[in-house]
MARSEVEX-681098 format. One line per 2 residues: number of its first residue (from 1); their letters; for each residue x, y, z of N, C-alpha, C. Coordinates in Angstrom, 3 decimals. Last residue first. Layout:
// residues N
NUM	a	X/Y/Z/X/Y/Z/X/Y/Z ~ ...
This chain:
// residues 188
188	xx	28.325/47.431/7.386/29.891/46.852/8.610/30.399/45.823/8.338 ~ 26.429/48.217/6.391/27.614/48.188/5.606/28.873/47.481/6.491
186	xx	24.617/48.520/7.791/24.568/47.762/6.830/25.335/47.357/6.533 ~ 25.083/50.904/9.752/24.931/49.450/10.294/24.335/48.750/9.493
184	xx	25.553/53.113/7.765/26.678/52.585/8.609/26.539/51.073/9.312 ~ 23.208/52.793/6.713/24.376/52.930/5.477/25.576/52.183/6.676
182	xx	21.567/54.154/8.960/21.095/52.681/7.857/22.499/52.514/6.917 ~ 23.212/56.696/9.147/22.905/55.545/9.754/22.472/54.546/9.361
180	xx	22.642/57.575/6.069/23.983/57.157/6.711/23.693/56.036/8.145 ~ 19.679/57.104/5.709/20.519/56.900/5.136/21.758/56.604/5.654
178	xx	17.548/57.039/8.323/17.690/57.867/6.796/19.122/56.943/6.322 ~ 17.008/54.874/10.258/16.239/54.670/8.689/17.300/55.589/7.877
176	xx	17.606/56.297/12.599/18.091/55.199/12.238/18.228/55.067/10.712 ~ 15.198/58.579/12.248/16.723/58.216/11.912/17.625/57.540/11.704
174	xx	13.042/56.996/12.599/13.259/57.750/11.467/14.688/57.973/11.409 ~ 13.404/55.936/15.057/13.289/54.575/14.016/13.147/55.658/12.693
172	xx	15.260/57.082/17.646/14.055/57.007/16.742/14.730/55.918/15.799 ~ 17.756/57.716/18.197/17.118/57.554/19.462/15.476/57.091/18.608
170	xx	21.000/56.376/17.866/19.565/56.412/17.192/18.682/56.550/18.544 ~ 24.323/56.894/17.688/23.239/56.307/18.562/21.940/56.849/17.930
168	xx	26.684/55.744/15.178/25.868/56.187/15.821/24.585/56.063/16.929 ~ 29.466/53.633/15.676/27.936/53.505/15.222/27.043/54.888/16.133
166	xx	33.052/54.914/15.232/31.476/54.199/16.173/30.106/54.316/15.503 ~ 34.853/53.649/12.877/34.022/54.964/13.004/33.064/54.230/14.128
164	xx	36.345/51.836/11.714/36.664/52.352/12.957/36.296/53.572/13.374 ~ 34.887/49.471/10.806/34.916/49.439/12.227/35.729/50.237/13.290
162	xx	36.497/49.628/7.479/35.412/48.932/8.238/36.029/49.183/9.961 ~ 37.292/52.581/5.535/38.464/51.656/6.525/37.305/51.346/7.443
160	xx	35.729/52.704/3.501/36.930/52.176/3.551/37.693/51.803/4.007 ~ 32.325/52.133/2.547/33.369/52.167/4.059/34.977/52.100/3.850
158	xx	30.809/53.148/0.388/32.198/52.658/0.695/32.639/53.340/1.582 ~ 27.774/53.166/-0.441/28.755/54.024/0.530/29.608/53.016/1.288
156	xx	26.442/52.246/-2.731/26.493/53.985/-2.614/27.755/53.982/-1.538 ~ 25.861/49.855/-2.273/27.480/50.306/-3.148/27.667/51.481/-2.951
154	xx	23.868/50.349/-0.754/25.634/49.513/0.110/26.198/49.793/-0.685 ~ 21.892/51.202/-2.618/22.296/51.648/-1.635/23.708/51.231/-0.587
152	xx	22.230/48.193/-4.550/22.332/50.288/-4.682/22.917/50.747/-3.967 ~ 20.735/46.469/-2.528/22.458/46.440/-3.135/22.854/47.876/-3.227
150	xx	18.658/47.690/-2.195/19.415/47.098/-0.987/20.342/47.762/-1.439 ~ 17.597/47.464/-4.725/17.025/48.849/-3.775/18.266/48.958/-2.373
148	xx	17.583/44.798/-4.729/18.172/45.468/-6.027/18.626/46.747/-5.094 ~ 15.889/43.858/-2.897/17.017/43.473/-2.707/17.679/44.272/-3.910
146	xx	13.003/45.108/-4.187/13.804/45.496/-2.918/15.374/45.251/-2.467 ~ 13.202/43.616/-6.204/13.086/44.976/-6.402/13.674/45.568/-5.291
144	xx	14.326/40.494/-6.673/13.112/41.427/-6.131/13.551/42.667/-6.233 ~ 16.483/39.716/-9.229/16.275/40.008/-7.583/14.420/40.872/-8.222
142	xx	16.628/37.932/-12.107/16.292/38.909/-12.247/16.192/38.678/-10.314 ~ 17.287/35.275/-13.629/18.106/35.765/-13.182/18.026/37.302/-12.842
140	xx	15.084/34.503/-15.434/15.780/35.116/-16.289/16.576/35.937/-15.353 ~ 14.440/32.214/-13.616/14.401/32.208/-14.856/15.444/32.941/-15.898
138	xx	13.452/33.705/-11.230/14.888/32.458/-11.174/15.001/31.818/-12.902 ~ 11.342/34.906/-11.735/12.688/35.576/-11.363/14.019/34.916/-11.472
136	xx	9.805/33.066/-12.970/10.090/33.709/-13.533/11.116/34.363/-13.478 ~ 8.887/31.820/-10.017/10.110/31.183/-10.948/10.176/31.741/-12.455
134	xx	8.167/33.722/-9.114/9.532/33.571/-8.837/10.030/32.637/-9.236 ~ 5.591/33.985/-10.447/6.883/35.321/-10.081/8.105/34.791/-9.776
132	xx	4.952/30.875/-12.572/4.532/32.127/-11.162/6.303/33.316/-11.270 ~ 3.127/31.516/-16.161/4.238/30.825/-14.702/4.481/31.631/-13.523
130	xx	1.709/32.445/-17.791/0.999/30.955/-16.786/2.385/30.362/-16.180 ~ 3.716/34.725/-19.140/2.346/34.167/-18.917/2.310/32.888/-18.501
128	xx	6.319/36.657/-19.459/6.332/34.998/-19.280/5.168/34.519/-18.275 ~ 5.335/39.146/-19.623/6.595/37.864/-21.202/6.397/37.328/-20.671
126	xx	3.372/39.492/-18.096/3.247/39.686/-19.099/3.954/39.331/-20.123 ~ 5.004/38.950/-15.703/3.684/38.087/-15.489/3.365/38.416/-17.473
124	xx	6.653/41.248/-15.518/7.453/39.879/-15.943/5.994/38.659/-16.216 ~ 5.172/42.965/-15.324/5.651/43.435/-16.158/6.344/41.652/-16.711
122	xx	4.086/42.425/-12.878/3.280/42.798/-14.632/3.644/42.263/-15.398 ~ 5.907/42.524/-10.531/5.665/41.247/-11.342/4.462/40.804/-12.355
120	xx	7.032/44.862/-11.311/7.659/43.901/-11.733/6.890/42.740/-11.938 ~ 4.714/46.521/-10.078/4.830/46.734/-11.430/5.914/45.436/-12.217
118	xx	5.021/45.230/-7.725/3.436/44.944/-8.586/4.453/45.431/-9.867 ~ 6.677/46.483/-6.294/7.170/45.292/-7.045/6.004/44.508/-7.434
116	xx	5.793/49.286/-5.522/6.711/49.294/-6.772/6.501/47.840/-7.099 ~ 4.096/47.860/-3.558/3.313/48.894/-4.771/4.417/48.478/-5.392
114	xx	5.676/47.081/-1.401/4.959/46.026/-2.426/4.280/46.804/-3.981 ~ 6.617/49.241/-0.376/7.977/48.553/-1.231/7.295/47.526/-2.162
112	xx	4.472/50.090/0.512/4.987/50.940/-0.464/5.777/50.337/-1.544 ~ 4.670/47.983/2.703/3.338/48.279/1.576/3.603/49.221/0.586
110	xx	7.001/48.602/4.398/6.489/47.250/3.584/5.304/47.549/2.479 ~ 8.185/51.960/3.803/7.229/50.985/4.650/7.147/49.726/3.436
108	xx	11.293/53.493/3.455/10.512/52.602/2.835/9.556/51.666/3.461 ~ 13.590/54.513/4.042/12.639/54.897/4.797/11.437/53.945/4.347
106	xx	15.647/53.767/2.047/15.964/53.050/3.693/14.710/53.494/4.513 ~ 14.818/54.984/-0.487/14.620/53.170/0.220/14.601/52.649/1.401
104	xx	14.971/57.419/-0.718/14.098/56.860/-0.550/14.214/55.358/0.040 ~ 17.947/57.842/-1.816/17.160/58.888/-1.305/15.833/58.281/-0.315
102	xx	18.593/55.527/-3.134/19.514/55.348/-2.134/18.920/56.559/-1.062 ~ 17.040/55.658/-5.493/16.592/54.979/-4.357/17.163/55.301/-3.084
100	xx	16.768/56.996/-8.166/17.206/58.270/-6.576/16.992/57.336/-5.528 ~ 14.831/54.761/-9.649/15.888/56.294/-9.543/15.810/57.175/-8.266
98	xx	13.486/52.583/-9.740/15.204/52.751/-8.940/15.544/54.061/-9.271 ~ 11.611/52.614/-11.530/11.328/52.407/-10.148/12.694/52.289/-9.503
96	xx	13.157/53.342/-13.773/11.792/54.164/-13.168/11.540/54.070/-11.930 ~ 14.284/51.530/-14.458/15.106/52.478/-13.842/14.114/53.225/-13.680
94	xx	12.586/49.046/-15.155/13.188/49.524/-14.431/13.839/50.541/-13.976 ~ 12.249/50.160/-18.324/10.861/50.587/-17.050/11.535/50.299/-16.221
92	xx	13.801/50.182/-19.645/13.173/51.340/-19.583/11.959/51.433/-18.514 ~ 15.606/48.027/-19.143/16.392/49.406/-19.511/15.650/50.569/-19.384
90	xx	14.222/45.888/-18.295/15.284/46.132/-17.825/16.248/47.551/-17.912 ~ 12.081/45.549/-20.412/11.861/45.991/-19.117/12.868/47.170/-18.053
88	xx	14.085/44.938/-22.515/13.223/47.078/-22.566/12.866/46.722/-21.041 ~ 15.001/42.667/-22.030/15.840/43.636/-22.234/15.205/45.470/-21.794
86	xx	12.637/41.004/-22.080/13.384/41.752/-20.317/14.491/42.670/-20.831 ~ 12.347/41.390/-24.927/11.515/42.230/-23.786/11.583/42.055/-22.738
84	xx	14.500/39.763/-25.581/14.198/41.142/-25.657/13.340/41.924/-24.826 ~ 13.313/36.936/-24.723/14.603/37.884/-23.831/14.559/39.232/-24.472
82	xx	10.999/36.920/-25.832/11.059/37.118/-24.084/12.111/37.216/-23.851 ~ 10.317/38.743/-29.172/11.075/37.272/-28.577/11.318/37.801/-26.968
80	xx	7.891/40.442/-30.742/9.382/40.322/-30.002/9.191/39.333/-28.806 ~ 5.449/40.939/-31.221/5.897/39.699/-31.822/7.605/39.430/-31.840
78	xx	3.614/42.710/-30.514/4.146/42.912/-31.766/5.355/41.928/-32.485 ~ 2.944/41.972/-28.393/1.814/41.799/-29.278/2.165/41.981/-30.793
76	xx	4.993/43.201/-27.560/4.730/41.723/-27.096/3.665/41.170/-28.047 ~ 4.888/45.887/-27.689/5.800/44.936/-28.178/5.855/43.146/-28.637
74	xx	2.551/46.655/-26.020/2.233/46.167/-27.228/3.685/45.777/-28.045 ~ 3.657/45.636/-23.300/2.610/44.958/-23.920/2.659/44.891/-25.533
72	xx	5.799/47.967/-23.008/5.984/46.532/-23.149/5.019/45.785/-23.585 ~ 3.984/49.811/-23.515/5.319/50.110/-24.381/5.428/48.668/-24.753
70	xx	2.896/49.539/-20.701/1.590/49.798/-21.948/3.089/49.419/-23.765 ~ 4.774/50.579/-19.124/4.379/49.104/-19.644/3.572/49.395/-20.525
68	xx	4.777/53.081/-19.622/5.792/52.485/-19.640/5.473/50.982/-19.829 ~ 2.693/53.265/-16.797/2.924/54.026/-18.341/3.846/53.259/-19.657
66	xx	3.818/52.242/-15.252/2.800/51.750/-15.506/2.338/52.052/-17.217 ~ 5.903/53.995/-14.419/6.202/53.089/-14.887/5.230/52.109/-15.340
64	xx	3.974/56.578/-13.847/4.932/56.504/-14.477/5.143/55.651/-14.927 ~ 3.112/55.100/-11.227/2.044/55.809/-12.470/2.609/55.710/-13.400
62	xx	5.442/54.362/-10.085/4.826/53.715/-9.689/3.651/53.864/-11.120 ~ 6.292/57.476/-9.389/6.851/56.461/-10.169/5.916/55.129/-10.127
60	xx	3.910/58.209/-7.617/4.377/58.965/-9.155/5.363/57.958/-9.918 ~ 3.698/56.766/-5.466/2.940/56.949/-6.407/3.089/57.392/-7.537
58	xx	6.070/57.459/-4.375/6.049/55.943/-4.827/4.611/55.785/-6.094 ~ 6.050/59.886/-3.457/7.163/59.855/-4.587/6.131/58.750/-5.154
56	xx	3.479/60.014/-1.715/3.498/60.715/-3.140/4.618/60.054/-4.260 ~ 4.992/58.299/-0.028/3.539/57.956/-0.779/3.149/58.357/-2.009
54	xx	7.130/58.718/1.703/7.282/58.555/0.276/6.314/58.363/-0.695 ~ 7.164/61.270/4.174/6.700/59.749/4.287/7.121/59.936/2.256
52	xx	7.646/63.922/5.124/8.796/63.182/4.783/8.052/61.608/4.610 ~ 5.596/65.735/5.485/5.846/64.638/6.667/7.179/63.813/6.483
50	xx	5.425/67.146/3.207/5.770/67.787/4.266/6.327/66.932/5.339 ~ 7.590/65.132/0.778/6.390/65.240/1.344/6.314/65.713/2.098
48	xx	9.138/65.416/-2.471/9.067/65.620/-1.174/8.030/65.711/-0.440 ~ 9.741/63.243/-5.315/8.887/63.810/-4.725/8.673/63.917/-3.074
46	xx	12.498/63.677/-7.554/12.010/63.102/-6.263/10.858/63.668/-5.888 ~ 13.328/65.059/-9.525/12.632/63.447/-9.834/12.519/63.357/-8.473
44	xx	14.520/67.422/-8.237/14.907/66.241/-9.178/14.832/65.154/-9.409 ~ 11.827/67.778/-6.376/13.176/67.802/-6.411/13.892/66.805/-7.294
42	xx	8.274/68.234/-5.847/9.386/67.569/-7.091/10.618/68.334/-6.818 ~ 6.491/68.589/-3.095/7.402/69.371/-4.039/8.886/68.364/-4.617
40	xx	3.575/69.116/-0.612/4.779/68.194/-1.931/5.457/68.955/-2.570 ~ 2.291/71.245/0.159/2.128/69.863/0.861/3.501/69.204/0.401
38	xx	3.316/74.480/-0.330/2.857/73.300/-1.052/3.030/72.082/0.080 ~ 2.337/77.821/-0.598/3.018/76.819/0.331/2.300/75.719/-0.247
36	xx	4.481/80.490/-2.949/3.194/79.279/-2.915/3.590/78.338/-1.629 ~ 5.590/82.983/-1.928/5.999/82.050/-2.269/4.673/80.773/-2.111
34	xx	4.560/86.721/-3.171/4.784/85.655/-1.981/4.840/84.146/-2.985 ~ 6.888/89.124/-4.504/5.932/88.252/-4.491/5.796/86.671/-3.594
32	xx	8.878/90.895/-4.105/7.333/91.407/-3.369/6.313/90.473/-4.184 ~ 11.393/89.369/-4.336/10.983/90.333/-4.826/9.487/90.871/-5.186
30	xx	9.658/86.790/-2.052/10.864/87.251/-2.984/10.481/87.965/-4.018 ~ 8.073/85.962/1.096/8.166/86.924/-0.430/9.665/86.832/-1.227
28	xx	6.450/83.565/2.605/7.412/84.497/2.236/7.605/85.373/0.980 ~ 3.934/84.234/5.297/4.186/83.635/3.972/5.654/84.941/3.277
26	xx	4.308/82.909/8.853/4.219/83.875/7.509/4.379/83.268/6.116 ~ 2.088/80.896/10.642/3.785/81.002/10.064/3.213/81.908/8.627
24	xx	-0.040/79.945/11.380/0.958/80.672/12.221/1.951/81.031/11.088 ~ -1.131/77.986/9.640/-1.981/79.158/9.601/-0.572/80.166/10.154
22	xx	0.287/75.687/9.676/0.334/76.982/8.593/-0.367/78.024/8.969 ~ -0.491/74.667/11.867/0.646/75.907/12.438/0.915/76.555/11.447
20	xx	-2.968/72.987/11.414/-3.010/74.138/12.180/-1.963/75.256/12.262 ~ -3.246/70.467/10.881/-2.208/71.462/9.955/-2.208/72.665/10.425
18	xx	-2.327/67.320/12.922/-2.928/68.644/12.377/-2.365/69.605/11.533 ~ 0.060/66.128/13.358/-1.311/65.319/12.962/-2.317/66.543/12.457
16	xx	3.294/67.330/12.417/2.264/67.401/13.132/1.112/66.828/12.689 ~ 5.429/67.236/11.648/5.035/66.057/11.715/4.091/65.867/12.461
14	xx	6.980/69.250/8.416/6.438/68.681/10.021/5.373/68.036/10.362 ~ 8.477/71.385/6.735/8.197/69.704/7.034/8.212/69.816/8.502
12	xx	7.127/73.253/4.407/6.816/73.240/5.771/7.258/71.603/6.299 ~ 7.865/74.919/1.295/7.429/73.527/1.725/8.109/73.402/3.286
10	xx	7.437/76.588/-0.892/7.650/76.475/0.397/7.559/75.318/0.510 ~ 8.909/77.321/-4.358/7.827/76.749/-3.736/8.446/76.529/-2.062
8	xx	9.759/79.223/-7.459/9.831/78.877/-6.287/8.959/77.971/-5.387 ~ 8.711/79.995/-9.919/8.909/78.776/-9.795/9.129/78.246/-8.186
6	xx	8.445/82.680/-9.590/7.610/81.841/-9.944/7.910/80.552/-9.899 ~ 11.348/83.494/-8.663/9.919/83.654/-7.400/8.925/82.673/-8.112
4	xx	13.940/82.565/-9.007/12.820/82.810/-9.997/11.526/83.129/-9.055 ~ 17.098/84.049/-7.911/16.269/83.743/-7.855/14.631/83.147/-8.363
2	xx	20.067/84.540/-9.768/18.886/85.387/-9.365/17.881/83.972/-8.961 ~ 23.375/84.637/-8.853/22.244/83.837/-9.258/20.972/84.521/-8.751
C-alpha cells in the first residue's frame, strides 16, 4: 500500500493550554513532501480534535443535520401527513446525529449533548406545532437523544460472562469516560 502524501494530515494530540510545542516538533515528510499539521481531522465521518474535546465533530453534524431539516420543512409545506414526517426525521436526519456515537458519547459535555437535541426538538416542534417537547416525545414514542446515544453504546458491548473481569481503576475523568471503561461500569 502506497501512501498518498497529499491527502495525508498530522495531527498533534495534546492537552496543552498553549500551542507552543508545534513550534518544537518536526514536520514530517513522505516521499520529500512535508505533511500538513492540522488542529482537526475527518476520520470516517468523525471529526478529531488535537485536545480530543468533540466541539468540532458536534458542530459538523449538528450543521449537517440542520441541513437536512430544511428537507423536512418543505415536506411539511408540501402537505405530508405527521407520521410520515417522523418517518424522514427518523431515517434521514436522525442518523446524522447518531453516527459513530459509541466513538463520541461517553466523552460528551452537557452543553454539547444539548446542541444535538435542539435539532430534535425542531425538528419534532415543526410536525407537531403548539405542543411542548415532551409531550411530543410521549406522543410518537420517540427517547431524548441522549438516552438513544446511551442504549447504542450498551448494545455495542456484550458482556458475556457479567462480573468476572475487575473494573478497571481510573485515575482521571477522561478515562473513565472513553469507552471501555464507561462500557464496563455501565454494562454490569
Amino acid at each position: 500500500m502506497k501512501i498518498n502524501s497529499e491527502k495525508s494530515k498530522e495531527i498533534i494530540i495534546s492537552f496543552a493550554q498553549d500551542g507552543n510545542f508545534r513550534s518544537t516538533i518536526p514536520n514530517i515528510k513522505i516521499y520529500g513532501r512535508d505533511i500538513a499539521q492540522v488542529c482537526h481531522a475527518k476520520l470516517l465521518g468523525v471529526t478529531i480534535s488535537q485536545d480530543l474535546t468533540w466541539n468540532k465533530h458536534v458542530d459538523n453534524i449538528v450543521k449537517k443535520a440542520g441541513k437536512r431539516l430544511y428537507m423536512l420543512y418543505q415536506l411539511k409545506r408540501a402537505g405530508i401527513t405527521q407520521k410520515d414526517l417522523v418517518s424522514v426525521y427518523v431515517s434521514v436526519v436522525r442518523p446524522v446525529l447518531e453516527y459513530a456515537c459509541p466513538v463520541w458519547h461517553t466523552n460528551l459535555p452537557q452543553y454539547l449533548s444539548n446542541n444535538i437535541e435542539v435539532i430534535q426538538k425542531r425538528a419534532l416542534k415543526c410536525i407537531f406545532p403548539g405542543l411542548g417537547y415532551a409531550e411530543i416525545r410521549r406522543r410518537v414514542n420517540l427517547d431524548t437523544l441522549n438516552v438513544r446515544r446511551d442504549s447504542i453504546c450498551q448494545s455495542k458491548y456484550n458482556v458475556r460472562q457479567h462480573n468476572v473481569y475487575p473494573l478497571p481503576v481510573t485515575r482521571t475523568n477522561r478515562f473513565r469516560n472513553s469507552f471501555i471503561p464507561w462500557a464496563l461500569y455501565n454494562c454490569q
